[in-house]
C-alpha positions in Angstrom: 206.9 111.9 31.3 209.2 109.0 32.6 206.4 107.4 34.8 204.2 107.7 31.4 206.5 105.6 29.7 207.1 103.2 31.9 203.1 102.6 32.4 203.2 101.6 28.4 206.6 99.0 29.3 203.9 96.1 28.8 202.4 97.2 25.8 203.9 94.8 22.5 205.7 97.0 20.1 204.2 98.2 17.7 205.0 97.5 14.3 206.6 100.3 11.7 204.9 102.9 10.6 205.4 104.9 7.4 206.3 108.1 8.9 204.4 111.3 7.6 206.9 113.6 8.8 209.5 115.6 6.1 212.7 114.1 7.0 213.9 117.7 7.4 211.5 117.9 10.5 212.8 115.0 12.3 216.2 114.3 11.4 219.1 114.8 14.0 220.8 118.3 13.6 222.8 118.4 16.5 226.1 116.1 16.0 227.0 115.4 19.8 224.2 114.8 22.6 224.6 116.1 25.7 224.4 113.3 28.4 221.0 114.1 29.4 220.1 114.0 25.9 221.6 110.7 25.4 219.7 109.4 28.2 216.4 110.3 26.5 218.0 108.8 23.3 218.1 105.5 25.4 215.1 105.2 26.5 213.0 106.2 23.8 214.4 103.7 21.9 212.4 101.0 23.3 209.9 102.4 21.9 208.2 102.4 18.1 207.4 106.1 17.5 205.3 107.4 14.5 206.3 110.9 14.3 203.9 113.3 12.3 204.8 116.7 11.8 202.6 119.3 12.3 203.0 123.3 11.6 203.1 125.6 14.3 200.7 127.9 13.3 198.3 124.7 12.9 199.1 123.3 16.2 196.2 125.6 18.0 195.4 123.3 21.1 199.1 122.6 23.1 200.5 119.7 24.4 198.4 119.7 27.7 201.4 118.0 29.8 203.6 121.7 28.6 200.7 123.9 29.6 199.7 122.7 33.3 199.1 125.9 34.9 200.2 124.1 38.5 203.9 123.5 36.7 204.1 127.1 35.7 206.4 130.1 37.9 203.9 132.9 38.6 205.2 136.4 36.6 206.8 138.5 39.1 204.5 141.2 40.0 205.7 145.2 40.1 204.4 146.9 42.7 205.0 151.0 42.8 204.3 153.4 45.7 203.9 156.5 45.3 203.4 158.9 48.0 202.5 162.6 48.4 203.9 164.8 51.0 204.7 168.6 51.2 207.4 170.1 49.5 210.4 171.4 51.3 209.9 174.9 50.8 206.7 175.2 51.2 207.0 172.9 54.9 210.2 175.6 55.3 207.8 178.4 54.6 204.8 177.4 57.1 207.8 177.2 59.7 208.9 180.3 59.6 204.8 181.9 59.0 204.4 179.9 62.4 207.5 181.8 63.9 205.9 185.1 62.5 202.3 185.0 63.3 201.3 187.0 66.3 198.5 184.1 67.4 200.3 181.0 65.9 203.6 181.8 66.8 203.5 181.2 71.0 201.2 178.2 69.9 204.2 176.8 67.6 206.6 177.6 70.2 204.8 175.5 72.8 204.5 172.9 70.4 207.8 172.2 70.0 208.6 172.1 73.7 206.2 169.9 74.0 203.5 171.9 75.8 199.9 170.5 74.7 197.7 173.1 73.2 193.9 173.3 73.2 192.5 172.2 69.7 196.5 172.0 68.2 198.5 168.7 67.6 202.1 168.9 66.4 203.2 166.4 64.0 206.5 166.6 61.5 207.1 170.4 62.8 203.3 171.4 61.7 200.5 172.8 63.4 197.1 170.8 63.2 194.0 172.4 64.3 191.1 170.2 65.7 187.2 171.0 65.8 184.7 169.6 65.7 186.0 166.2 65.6 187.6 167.2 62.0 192.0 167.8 61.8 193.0 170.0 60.0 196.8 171.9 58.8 196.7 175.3 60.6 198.0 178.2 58.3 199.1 181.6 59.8 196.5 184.2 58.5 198.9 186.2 56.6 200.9 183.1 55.2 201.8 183.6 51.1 200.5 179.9 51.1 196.9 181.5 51.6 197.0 182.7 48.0 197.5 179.2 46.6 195.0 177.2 48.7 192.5 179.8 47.1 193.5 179.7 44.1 193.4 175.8 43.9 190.0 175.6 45.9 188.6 178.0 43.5 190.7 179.0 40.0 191.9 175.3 39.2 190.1 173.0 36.9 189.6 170.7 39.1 188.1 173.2 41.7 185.9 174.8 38.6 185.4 178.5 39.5 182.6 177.3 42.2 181.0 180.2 44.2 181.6 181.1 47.8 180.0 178.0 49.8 181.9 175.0 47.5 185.4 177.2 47.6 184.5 177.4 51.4 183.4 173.6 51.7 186.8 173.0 49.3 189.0 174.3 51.4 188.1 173.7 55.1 188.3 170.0 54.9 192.3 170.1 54.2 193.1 173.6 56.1 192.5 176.1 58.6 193.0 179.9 58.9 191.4 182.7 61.2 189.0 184.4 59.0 188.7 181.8 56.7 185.7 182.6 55.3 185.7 186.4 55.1 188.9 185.9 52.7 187.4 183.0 50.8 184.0 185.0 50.1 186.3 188.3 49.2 188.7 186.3 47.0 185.8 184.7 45.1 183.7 188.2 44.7 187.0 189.4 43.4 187.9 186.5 40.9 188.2 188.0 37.5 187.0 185.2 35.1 183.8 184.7 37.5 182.9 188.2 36.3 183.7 187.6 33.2 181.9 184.5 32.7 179.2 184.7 35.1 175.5 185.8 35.2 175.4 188.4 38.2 173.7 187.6 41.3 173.6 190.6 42.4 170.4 193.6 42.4 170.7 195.3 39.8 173.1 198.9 40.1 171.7 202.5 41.0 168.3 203.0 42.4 165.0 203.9 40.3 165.6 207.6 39.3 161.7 208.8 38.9 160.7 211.9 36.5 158.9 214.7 38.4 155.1 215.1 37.8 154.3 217.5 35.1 152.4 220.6 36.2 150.5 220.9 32.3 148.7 218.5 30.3 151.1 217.7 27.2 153.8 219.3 28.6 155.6 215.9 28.7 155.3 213.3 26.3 156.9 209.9 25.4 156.7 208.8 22.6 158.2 205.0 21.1 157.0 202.5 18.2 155.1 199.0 18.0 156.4 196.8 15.1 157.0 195.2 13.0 153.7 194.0 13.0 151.4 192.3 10.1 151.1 194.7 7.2 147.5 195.9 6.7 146.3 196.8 3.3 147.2 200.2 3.5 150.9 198.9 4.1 150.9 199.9 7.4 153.5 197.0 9.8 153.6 199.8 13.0 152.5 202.2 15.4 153.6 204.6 16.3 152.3 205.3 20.4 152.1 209.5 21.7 151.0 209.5 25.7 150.5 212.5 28.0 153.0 211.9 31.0 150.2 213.6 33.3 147.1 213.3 31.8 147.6 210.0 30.4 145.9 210.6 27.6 146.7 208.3 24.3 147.3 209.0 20.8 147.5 205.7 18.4 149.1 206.3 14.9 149.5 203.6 11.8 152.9 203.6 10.9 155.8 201.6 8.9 158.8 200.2 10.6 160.8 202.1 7.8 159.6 205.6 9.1 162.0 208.5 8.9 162.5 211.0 11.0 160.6 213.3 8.7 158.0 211.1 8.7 157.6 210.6 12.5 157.6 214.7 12.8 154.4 215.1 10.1 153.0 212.3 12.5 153.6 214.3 15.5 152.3 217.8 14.0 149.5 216.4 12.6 148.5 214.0 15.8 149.7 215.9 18.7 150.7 219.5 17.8 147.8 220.6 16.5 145.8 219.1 19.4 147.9 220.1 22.4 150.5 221.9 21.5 154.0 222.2 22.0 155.6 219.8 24.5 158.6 221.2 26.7 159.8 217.6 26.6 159.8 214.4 24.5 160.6 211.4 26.3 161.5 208.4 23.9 163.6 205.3 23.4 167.0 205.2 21.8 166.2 205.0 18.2 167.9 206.1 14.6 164.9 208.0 14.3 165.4 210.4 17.3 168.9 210.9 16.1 168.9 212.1 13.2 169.7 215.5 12.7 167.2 216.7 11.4 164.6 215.0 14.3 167.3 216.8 16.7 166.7 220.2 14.5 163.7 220.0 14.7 162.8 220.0 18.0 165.6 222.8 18.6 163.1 225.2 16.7 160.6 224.4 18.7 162.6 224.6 21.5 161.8 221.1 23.0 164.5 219.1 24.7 165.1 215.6 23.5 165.8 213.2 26.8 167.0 209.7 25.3 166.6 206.9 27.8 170.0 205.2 28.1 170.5 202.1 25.5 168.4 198.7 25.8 167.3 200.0 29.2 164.3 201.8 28.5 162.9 202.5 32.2 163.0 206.5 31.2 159.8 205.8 28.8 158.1 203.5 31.2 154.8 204.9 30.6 154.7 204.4 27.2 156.2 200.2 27.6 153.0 200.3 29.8 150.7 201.5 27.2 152.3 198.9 24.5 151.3 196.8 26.6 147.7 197.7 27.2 146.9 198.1 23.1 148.7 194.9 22.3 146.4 193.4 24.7 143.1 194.9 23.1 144.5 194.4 19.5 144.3 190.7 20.1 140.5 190.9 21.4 139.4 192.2 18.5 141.7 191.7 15.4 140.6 189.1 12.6 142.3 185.7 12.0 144.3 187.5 9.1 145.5 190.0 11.9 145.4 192.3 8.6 142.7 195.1 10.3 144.4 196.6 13.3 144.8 200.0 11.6 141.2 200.4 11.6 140.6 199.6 15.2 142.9 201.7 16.3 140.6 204.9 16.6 137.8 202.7 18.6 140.8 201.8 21.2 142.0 204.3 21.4 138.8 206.1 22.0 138.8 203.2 24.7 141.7 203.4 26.5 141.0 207.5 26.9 137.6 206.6 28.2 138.4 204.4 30.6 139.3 204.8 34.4 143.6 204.9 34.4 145.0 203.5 37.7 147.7 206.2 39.0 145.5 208.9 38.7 142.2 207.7 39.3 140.5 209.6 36.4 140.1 208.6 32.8 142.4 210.8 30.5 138.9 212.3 28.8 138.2 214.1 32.3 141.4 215.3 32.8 141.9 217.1 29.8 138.4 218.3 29.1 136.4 218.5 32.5 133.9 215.7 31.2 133.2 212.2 30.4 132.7 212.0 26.3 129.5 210.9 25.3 128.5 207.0 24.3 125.5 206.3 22.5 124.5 204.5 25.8 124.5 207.6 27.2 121.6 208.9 25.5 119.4 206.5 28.1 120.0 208.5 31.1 118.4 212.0 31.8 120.1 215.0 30.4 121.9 217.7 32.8 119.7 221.0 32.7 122.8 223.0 35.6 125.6 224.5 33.7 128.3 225.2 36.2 129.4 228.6 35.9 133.2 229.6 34.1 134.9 230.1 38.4 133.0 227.0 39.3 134.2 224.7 36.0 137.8 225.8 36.0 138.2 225.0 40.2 136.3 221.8 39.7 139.7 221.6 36.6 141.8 222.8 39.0 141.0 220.8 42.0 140.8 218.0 39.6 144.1 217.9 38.3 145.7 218.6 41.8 144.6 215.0 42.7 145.5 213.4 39.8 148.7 214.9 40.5 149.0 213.5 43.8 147.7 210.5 42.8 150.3 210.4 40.0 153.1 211.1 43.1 152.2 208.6 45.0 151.7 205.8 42.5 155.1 207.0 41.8 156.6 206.8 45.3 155.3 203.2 45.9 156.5 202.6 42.2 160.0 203.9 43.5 159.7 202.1 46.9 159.1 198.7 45.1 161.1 199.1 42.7 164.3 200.0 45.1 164.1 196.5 47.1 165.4 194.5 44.4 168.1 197.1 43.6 171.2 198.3 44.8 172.4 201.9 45.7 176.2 201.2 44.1 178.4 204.4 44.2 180.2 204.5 40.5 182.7 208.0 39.8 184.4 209.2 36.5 187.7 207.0 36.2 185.9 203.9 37.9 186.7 200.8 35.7 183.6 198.5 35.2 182.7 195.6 33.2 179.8 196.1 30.5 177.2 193.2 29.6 178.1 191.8 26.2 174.6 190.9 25.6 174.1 194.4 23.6 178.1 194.6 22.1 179.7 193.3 19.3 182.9 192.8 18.8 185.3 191.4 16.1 186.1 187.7 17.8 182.4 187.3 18.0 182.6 186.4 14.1 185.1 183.3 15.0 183.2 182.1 18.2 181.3 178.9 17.2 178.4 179.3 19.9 176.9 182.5 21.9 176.0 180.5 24.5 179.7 180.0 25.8 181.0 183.8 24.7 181.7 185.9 27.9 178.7 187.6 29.9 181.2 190.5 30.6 183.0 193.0 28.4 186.4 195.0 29.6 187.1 196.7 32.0 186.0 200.1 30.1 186.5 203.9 31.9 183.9 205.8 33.0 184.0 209.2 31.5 181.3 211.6 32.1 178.6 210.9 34.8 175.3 212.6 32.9 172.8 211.6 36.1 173.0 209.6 39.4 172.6 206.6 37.4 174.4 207.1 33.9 177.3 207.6 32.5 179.4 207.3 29.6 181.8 204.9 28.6 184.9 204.8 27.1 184.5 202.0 24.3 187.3 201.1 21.3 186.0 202.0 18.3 185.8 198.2 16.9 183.1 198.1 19.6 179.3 198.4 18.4 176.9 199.1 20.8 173.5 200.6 20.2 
């Protein structure tokens, strides 16, 4: 500022200017001058100043010569450390698991007398184990600390309930253990919310748990329903679908989806009774209709035994999901655009499906239950039979006939049962086990305050097992808010 002055000691004074300033903004308001302001005083006064006030909040661009960034004292910068170590009782604890541990223990002790040890370092009283180019801290296999590495490789939510192999990646990087990985995979196969919360990997529980052959035609049948489908203009929206567990013989009945059980039994007598008989066993799905009590009543009088397939898993009645199946298939060959006519195709398929050639047994269900092949108009071509087998000959031909289809039917069966085993598992349960349910088919009370389905649990309980009614079912003890079908 001084040499800036003096540079302008040339210059001719500059004559008075009428100042533009409030006299309150440059008037003297300090009554004695310090002596370096009274030098200031002195030399300024050599000079003519017009001095023009200006507001603060007004004076946007700074007196450069105030603002030089090479005049200004850098702001002290804070710098913070902050380092992470182990705590004191849990170094204290490893010490004294290193003292305990039957294989660690003469390691440790070598350690500290300063022995070296193959694949150990030592380093602030600590066991490192080397391999593969990788260090990491040693832990004594039955070390309490084992507990909390797992849980924060695997439970935290940092760590994000993971499977085996990124719980097992997770944790070797930092630690070591004998058996490492046997108690990783078992603590992770045992971790509750996984369960909970996860779709199983595993085969499906209990292997397939085939039905023996029947020795009879219609001495078995399953029975189960098609619908809702399109009403028809005789109100009909289902069907209702009889097979022969040997035979394979069909019967396809037009049916509502509101049918009682009084109506399903007039379906049956008039469809199946008075055809074949009476059945010694239904076979059907689990279904209001089949327990009613007056369905259940019914077939008490006629002494047939009612064997429901156990809820939402409907492998018991196989044969008839099969046949579903099959007359969906035809239906949509040959219904109209309005899909409004499949009542009155169902006598021509079925009249199909009976004629034709089934699989397992290797005969159409029309040959095994009458000895011949029905007649089709096509059939009126070829040259008529003149032999008529005599009554020994037609019933062995019947005999011998049904025999194979029988074995046929077993060992259709068997690779059925063979197949069907690989992808399953043969789990032990026993009355008082406790197992978790699927909550796909249960509902409970918190469902009605869980925004979305798609983050409710995929597990339920754990429930009691109370009464083991085959190999492979068994009831379960449920609270009564629980509705399951």
């Amino acid at each position: 500022m001084r040499s800036a002055l003096g540079a302008t000691t040339s210059m001719e004074p500059s004559s008075a200017s009428t100042p533009t300033t409030p006299p309150s903004a440059t008037s003297p308001t300090q009554p004695k001058l310090t002596r370096r302001q009274a030098r200031w005083m002195e030399l300024l006064q050599e000079y003519d100043f017009d001095f023009k006030y200006k507001r603060g909040v007004d004076n946007i661009v700074p007196d450069a010569l105030s603002r030089r960034p090479d005049y200004r004292e850098p702001d002290p910068v804070e710098l913070y450390n902050l380092s992470v170590s182990l705590s004191p009782d849990v170094r204290d604890q490893l010490v004294q698991d290193y003292n305990d541990d039957p294989r660690l223990g003469p390691i440790y002790k070598d350690c500290l007398d300063g022995k070296v040890a193959n694949g150990y370092s030592f380093q602030n009283n600590l066991l490192y184990f080397t391999r593969r180019g990788a260090t990491t801290l040693a832990i004594p296999r039955h070390s309490p600390i084992r507990l909390t590495l797992l849980h924060d490789a695997h439970d935290s939510a940092t760590a994000g309930h993971f499977g085996f192999q990124k719980t097992y990646d997770n944790l070797r990087r930092f630690v070591y253990w004998p058996h490492i990985a046997k108690d990783t995979q078992q603590y992770v196969a045992t971790c509750e919310k996984c369960q909970r919360n996860k779709d199983s990997q595993d085969r499906p529980a209990g292997l397939l748990q085939p039905l023996p052959i029947p020795s009879q035609r219609w001495e078995v049948v399953t029975m189960d329903f098609i619908g809702p489908l399109p009403p028809t203009a005789r109100n009909f929206d289902a069907i209702t679908v009889f097979v022969d567990k040997l035979t394979k013989q069909a019967h396809f009945v037009p049916s509502t989806t509101s049918a009682t059980a009084v109506d399903v039994a007039h379906q049956f007598f008039d469809n199946i009774f008075k055809l074949h008989g009476t059945p010694t066993s239904i076979i059907s799905d689990r279904d209001t209709r089949f327990t009613s009590r007056f369905w259940q009543e019914l077939h008490r009088l006629m002494d047939v035994k009612l064997a429901l397939s156990t809820a939402y898993h409907p492998q018991t009645d196989g044969q008839t999901e099969v046949m579903n199946k099959t007359l969906k298939t035809m239906l949509r060959a040959f219904i109209d655009n309005k899909q409004s006519n499949w009542d009155q195709l169902l006598p021509s398929l079925e009249f199909a499906y009976n004629n034709a050639v089934n699989a397992s047994t290797g005969y159409s269900p029309f040959f095994l239950n009458s000895g011949q092949h029905p007649r089709l108009p096509t059939a009126l071509l070829g040259k008529p039979s003149s032999s008529v087998p005599t009554v020994d000959t037609f019933l062995t031909e019947q005999a011998t006939t049904l025999a194979l289809a029988q074995d046929a039917l077993q060992r259709a069966q068997d690779h059925q049962e063979q197949q069907a085993n690989k992808r399953r598992r043969d789990h032990k349960y026993k009355v008082g086990d406790k197992v978790l349910l699927r909550a796909t088919n249960i509902t409970i009370p918190a469902d009605s305050i869980r925004p979305a389905d798609k983050l409710r649990p995929q597990f339920l309980g754990p429930f009691t097992l109370l009464e083991q009614h085959s190999p492979v079912t068994f009831r379960v003890e449920l609270p009564p808010f629980y509705k399951n079908p």
